[in-house]
N, CA, C and O atoms as a Maestro MAE file, in Angstrom:
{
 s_m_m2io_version
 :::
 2.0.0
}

f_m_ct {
 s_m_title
 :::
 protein
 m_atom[256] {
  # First column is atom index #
  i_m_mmod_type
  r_m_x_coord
  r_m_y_coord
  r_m_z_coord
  i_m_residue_number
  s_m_chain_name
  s_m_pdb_residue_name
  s_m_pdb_atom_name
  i_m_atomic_number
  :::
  1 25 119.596 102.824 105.213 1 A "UNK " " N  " 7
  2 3 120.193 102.446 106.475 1 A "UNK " " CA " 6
  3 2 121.712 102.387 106.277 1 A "UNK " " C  " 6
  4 15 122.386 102.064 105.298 1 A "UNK " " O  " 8
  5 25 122.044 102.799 107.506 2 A "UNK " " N  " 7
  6 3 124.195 102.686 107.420 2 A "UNK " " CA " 6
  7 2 124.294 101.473 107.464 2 A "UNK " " C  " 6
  8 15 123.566 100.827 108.217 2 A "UNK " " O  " 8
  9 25 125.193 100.897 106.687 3 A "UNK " " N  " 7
  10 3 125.706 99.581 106.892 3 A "UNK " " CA " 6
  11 2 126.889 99.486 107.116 3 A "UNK " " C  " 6
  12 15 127.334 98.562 107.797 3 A "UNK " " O  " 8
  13 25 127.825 100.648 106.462 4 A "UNK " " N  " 7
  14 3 129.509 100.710 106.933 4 A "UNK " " CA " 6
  15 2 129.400 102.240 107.524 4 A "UNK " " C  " 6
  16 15 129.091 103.187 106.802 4 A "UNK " " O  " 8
  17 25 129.702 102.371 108.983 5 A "UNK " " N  " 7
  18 3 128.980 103.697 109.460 5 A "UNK " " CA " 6
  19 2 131.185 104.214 109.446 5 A "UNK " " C  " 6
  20 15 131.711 105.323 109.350 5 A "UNK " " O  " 8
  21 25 131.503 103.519 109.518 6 A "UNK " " N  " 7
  22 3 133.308 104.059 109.263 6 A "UNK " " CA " 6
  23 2 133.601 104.735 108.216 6 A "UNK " " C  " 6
  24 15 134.607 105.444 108.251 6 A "UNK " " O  " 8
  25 25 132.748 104.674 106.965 7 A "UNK " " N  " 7
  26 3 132.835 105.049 105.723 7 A "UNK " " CA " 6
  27 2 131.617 105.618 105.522 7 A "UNK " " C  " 6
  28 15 131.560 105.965 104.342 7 A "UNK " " O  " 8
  29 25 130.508 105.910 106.167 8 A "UNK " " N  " 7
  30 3 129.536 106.659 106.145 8 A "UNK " " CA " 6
  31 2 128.470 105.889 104.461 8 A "UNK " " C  " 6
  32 15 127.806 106.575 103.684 8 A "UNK " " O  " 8
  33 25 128.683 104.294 104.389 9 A "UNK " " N  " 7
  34 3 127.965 103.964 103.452 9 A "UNK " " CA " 6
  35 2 126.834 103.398 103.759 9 A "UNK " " C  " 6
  36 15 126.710 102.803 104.829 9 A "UNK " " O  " 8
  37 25 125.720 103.509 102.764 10 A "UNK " " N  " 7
  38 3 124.526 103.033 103.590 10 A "UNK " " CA " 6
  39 2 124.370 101.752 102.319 10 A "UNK " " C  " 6
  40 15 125.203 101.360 101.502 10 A "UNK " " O  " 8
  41 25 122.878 101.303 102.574 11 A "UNK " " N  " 7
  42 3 122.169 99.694 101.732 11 A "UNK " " CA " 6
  43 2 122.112 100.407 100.539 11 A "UNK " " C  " 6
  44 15 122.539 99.748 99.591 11 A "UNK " " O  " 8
  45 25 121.698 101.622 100.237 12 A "UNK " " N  " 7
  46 3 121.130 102.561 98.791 12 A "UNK " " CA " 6
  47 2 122.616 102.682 97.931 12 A "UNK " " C  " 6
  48 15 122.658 102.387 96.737 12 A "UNK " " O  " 8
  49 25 123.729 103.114 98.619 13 A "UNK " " N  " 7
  50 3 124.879 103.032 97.987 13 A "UNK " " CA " 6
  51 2 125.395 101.471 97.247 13 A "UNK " " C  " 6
  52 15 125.878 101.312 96.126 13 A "UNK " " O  " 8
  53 25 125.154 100.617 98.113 14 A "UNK " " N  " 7
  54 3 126.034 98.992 97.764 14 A "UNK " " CA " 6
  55 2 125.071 98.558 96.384 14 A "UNK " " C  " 6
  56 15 125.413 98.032 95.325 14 A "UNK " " O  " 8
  57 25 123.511 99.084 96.950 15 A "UNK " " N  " 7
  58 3 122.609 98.639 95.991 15 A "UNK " " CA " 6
  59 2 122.771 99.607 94.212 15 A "UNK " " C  " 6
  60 15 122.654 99.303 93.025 15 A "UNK " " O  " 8
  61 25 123.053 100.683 94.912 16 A "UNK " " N  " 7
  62 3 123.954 101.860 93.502 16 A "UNK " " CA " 6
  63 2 124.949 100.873 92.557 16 A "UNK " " C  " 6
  64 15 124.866 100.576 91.366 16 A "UNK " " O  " 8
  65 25 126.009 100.458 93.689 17 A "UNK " " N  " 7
  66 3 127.691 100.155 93.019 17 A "UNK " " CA " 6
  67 2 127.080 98.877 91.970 17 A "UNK " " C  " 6
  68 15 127.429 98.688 90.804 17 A "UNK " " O  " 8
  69 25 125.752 97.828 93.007 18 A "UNK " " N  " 7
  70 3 125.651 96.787 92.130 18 A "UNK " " CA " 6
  71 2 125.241 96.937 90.896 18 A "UNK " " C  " 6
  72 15 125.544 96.139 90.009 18 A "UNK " " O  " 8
  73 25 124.228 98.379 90.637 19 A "UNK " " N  " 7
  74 3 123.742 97.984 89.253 19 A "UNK " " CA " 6
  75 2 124.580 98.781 88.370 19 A "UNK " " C  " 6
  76 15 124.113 99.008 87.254 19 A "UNK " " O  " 8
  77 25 125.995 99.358 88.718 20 A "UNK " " N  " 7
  78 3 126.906 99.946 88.013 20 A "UNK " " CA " 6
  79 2 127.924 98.718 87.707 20 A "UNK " " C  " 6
  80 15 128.870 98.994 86.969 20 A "UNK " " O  " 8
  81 25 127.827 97.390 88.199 21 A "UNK " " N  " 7
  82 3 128.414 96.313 87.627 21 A "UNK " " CA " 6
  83 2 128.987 95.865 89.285 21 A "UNK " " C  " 6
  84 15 129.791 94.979 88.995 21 A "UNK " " O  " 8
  85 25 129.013 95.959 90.525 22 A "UNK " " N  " 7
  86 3 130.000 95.198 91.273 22 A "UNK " " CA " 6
  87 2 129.029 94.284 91.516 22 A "UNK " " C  " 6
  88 15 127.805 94.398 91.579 22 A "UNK " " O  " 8
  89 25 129.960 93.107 91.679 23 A "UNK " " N  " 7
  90 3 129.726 91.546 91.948 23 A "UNK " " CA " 6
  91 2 130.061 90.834 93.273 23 A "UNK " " C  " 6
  92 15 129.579 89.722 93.484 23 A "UNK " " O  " 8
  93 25 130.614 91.241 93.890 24 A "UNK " " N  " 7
  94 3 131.630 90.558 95.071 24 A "UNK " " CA " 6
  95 2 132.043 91.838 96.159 24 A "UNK " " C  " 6
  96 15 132.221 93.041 95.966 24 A "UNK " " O  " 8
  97 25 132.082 91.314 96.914 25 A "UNK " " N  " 7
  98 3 132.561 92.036 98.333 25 A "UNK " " CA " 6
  99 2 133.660 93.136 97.654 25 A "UNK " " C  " 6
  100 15 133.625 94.366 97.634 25 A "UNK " " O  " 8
  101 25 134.838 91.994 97.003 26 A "UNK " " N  " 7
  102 3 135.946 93.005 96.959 26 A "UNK " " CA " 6
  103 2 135.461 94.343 95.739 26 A "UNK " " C  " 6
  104 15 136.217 95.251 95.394 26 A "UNK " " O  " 8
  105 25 134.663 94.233 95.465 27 A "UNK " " N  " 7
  106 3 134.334 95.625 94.313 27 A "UNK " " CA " 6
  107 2 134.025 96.511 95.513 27 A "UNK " " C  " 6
  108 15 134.619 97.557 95.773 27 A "UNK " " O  " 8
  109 25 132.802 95.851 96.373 28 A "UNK " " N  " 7
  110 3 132.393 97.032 97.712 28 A "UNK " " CA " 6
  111 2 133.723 97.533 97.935 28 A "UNK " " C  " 6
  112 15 133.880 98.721 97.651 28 A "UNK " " O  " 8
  113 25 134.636 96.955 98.342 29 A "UNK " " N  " 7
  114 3 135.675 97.097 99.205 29 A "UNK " " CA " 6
  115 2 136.491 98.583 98.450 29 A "UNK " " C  " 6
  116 15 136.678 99.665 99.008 29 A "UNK " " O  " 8
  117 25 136.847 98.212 97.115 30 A "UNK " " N  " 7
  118 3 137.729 99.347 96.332 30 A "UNK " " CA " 6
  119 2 136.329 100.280 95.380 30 A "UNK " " C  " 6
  120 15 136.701 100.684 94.278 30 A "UNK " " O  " 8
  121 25 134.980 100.573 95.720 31 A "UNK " " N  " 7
  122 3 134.477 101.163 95.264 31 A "UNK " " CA " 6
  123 2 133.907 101.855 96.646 31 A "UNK " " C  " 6
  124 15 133.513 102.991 96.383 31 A "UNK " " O  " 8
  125 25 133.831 101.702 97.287 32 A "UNK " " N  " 7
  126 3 132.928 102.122 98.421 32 A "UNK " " CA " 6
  127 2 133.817 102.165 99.993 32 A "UNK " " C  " 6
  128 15 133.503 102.666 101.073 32 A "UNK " " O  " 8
  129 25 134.991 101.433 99.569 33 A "UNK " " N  " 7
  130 3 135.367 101.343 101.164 33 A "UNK " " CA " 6
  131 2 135.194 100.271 102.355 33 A "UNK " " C  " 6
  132 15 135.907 100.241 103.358 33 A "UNK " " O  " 8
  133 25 134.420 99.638 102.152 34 A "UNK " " N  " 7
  134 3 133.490 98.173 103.191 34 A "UNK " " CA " 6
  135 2 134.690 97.882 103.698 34 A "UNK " " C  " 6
  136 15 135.726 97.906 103.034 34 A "UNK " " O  " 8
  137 25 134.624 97.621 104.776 35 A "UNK " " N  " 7
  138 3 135.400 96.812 105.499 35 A "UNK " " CA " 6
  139 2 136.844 97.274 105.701 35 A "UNK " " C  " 6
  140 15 137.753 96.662 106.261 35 A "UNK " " O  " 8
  141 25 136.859 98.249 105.238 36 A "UNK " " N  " 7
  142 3 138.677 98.739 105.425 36 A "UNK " " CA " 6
  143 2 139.233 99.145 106.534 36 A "UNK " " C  " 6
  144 15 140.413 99.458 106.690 36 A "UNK " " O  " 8
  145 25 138.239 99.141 107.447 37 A "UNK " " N  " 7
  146 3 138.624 99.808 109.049 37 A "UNK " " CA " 6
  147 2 138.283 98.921 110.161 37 A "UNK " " C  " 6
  148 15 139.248 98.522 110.814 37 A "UNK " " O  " 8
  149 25 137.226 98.561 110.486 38 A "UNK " " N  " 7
  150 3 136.914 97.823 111.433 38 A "UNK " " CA " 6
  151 2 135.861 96.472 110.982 38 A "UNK " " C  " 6
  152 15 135.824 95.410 111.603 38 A "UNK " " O  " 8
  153 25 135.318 96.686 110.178 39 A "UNK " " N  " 7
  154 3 135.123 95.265 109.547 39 A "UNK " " CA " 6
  155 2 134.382 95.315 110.295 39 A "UNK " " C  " 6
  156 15 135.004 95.097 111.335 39 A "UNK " " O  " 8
  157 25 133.098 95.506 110.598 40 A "UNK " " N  " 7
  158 3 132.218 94.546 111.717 40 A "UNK " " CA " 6
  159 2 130.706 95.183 110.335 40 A "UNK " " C  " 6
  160 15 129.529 94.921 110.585 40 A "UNK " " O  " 8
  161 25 130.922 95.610 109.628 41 A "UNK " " N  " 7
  162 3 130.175 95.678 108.604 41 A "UNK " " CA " 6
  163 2 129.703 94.308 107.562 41 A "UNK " " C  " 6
  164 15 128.611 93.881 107.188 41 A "UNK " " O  " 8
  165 25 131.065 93.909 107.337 42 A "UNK " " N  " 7
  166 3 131.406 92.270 106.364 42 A "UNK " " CA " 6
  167 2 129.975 91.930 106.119 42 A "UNK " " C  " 6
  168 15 129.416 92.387 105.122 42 A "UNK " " O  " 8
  169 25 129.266 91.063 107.063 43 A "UNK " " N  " 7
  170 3 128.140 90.503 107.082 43 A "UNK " " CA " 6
  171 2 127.006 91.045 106.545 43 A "UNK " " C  " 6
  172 15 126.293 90.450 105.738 43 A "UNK " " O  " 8
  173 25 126.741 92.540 107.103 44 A "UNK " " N  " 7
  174 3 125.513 93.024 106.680 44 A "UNK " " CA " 6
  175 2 125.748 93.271 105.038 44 A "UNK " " C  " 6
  176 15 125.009 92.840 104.153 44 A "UNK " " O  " 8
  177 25 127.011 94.102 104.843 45 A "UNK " " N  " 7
  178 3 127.005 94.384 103.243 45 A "UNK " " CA " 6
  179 2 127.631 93.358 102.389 45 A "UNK " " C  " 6
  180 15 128.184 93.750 101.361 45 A "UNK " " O  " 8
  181 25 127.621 91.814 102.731 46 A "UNK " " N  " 7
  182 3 127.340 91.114 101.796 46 A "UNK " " CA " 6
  183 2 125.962 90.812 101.540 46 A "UNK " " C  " 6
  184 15 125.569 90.683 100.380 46 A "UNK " " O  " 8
  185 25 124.723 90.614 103.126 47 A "UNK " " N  " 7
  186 3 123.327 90.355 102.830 47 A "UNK " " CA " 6
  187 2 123.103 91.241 101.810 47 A "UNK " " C  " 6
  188 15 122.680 91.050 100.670 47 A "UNK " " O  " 8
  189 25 123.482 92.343 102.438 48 A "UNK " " N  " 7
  190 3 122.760 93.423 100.876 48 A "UNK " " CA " 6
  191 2 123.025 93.354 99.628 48 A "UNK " " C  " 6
  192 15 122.176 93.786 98.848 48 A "UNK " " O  " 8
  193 25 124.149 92.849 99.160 49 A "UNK " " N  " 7
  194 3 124.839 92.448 97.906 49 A "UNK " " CA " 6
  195 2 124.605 91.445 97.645 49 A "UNK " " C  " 6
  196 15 124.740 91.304 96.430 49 A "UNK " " O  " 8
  197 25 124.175 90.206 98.321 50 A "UNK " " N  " 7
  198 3 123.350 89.253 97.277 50 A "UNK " " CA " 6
  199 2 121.849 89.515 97.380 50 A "UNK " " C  " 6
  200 15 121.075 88.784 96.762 50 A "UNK " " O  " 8
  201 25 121.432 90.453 98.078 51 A "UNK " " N  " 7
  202 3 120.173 90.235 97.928 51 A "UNK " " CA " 6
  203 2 120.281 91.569 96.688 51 A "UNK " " C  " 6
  204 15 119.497 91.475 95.743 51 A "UNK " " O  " 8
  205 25 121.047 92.525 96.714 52 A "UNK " " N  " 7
  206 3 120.729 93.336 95.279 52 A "UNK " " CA " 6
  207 2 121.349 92.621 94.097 52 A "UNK " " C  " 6
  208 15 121.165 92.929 92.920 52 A "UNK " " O  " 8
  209 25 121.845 91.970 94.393 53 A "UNK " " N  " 7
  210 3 122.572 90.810 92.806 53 A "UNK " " CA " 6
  211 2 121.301 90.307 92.450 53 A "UNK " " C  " 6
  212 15 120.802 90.714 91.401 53 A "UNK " " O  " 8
  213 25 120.320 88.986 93.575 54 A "UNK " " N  " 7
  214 3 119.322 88.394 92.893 54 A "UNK " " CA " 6
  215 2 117.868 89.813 92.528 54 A "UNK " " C  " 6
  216 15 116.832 89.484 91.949 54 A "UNK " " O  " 8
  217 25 118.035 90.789 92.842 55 A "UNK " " N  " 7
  218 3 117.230 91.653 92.140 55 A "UNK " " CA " 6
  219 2 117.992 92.025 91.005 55 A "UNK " " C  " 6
  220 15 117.165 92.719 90.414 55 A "UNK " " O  " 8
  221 25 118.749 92.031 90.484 56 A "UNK " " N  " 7
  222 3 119.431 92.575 89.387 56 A "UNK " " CA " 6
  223 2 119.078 91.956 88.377 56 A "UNK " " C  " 6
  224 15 118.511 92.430 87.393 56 A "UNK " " O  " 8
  225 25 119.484 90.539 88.615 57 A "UNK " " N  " 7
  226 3 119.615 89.202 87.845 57 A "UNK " " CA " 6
  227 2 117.967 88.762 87.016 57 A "UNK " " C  " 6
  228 15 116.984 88.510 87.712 57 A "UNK " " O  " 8
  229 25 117.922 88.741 85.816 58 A "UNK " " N  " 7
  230 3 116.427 88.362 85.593 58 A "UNK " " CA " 6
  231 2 116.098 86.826 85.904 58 A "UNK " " C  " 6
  232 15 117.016 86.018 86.043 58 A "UNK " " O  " 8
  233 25 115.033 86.533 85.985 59 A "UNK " " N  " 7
  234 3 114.460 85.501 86.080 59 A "UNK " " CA " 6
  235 2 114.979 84.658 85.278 59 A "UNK " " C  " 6
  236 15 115.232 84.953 84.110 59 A "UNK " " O  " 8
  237 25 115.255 83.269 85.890 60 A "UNK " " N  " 7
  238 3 115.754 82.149 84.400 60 A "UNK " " CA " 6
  239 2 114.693 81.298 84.195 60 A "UNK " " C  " 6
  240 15 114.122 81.031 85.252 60 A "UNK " " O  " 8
  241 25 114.441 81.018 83.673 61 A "UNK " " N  " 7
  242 3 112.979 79.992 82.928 61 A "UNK " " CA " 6
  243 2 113.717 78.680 83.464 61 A "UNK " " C  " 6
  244 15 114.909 78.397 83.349 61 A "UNK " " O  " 8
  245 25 112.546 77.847 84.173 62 A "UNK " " N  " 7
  246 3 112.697 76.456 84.657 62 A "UNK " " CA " 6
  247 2 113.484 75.230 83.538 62 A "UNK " " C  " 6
  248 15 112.918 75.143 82.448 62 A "UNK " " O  " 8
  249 25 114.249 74.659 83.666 63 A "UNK " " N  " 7
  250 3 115.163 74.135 82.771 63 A "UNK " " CA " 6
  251 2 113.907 73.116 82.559 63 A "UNK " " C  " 6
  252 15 113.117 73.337 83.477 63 A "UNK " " O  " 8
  253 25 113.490 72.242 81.833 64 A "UNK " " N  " 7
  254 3 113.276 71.159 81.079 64 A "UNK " " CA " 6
  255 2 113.301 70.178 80.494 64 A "UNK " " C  " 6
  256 15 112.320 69.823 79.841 64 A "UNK " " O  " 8
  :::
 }
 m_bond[255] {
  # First column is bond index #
  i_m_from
  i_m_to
  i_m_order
  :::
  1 1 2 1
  2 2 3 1
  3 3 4 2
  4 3 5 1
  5 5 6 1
  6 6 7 1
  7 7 8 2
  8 7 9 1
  9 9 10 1
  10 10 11 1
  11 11 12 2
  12 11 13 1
  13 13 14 1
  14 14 15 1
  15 15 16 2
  16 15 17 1
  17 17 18 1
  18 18 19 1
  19 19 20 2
  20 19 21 1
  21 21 22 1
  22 22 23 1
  23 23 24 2
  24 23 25 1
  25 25 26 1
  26 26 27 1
  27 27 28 2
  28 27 29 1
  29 29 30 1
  30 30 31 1
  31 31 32 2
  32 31 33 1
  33 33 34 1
  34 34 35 1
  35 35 36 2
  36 35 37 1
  37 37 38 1
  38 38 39 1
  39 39 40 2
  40 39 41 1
  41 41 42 1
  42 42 43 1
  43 43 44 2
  44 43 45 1
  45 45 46 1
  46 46 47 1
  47 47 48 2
  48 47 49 1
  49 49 50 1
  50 50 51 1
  51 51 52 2
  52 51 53 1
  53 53 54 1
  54 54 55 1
  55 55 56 2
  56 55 57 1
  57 57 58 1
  58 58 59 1
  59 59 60 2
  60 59 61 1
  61 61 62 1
  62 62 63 1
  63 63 64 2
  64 63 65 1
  65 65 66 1
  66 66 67 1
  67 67 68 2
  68 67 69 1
  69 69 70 1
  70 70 71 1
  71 71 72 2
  72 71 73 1
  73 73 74 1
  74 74 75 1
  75 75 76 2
  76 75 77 1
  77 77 78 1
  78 78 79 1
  79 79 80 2
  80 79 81 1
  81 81 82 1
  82 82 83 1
  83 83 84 2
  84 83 85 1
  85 85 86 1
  86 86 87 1
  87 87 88 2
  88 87 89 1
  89 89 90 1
  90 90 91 1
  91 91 92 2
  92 91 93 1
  93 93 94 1
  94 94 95 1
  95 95 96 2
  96 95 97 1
  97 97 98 1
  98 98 99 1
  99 99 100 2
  100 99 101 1
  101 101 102 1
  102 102 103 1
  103 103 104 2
  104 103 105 1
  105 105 106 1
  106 106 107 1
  107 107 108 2
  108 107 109 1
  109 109 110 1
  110 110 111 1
  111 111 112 2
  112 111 113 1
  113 113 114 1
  114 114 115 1
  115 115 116 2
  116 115 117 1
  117 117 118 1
  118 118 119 1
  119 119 120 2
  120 119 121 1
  121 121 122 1
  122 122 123 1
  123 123 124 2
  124 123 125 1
  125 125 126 1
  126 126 127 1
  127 127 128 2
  128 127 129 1
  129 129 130 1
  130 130 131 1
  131 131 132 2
  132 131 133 1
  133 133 134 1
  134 134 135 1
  135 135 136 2
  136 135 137 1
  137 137 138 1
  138 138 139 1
  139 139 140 2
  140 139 141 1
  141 141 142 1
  142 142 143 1
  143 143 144 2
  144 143 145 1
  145 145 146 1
  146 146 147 1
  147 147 148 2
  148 147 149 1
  149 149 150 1
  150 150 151 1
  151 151 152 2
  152 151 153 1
  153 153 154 1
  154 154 155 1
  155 155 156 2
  156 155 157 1
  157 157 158 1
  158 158 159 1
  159 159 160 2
  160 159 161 1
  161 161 162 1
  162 162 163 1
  163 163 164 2
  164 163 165 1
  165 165 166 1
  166 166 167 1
  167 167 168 2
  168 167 169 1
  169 169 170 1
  170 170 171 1
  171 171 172 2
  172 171 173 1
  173 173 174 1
  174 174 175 1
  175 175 176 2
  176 175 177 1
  177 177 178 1
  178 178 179 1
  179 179 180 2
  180 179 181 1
  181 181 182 1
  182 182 183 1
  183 183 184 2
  184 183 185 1
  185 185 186 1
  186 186 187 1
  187 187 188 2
  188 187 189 1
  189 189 190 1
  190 190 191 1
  191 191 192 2
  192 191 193 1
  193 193 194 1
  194 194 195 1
  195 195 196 2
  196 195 197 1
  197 197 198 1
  198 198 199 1
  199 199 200 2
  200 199 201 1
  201 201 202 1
  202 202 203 1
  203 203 204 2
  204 203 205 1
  205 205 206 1
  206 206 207 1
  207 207 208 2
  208 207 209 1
  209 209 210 1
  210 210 211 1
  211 211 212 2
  212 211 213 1
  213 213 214 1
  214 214 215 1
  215 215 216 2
  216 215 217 1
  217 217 218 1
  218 218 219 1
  219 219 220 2
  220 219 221 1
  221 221 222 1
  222 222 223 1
  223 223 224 2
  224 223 225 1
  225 225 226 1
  226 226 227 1
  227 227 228 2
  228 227 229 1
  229 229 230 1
  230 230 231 1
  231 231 232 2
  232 231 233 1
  233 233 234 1
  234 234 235 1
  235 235 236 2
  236 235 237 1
  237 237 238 1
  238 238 239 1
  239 239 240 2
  240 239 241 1
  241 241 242 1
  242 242 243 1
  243 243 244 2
  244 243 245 1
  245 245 246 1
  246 246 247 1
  247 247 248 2
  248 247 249 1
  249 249 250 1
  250 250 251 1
  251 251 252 2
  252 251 253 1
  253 253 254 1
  254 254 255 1
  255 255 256 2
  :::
 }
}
C-alpha cells in the first residue's frame, strides 16, 4: 500500500529501510523521502515503523 504517494513510497519500502537499520522517522525522511512535501503521510509511516521495529526486535524474556 502507498503511504507517501508524493514520493511514490509504499508500507514494503519503510518495512525494507527498517531491516537495513532505520529507527526513527528522520531515517524515513533522508532514506526514502517521508514527509518532505506535504506531510499528510507523518502518521501512517510512523504506524508502519513501529509496527516494523516491534517485528524486527526479538522477543525479551519476562524479567524476574
Amino acid at each position: 500500500m502507498y503511504i507517501c504517494v508524493c514520493k511514490g513510497v509504499t508500507d514494503h519500502a519503510i518495512r525494507e529501510a527498517v531491516s537495513q537499520g532505520a529507527e526513527r522517522m528522520r531515517d524515513l525522511k533522508a532514506n526514502l523521502g517521508i514527509t518532505e512535501q506535504c506531510g499528510i503521510c507523518a502518521c501512517h509511516a510512523k504506524k508502519v515503523l513501529e509496527q516494523a521495529l516491534m517485528q524486527e526486535s526479538p522477543a525479551q524474556p519476562p524479567v524476574t
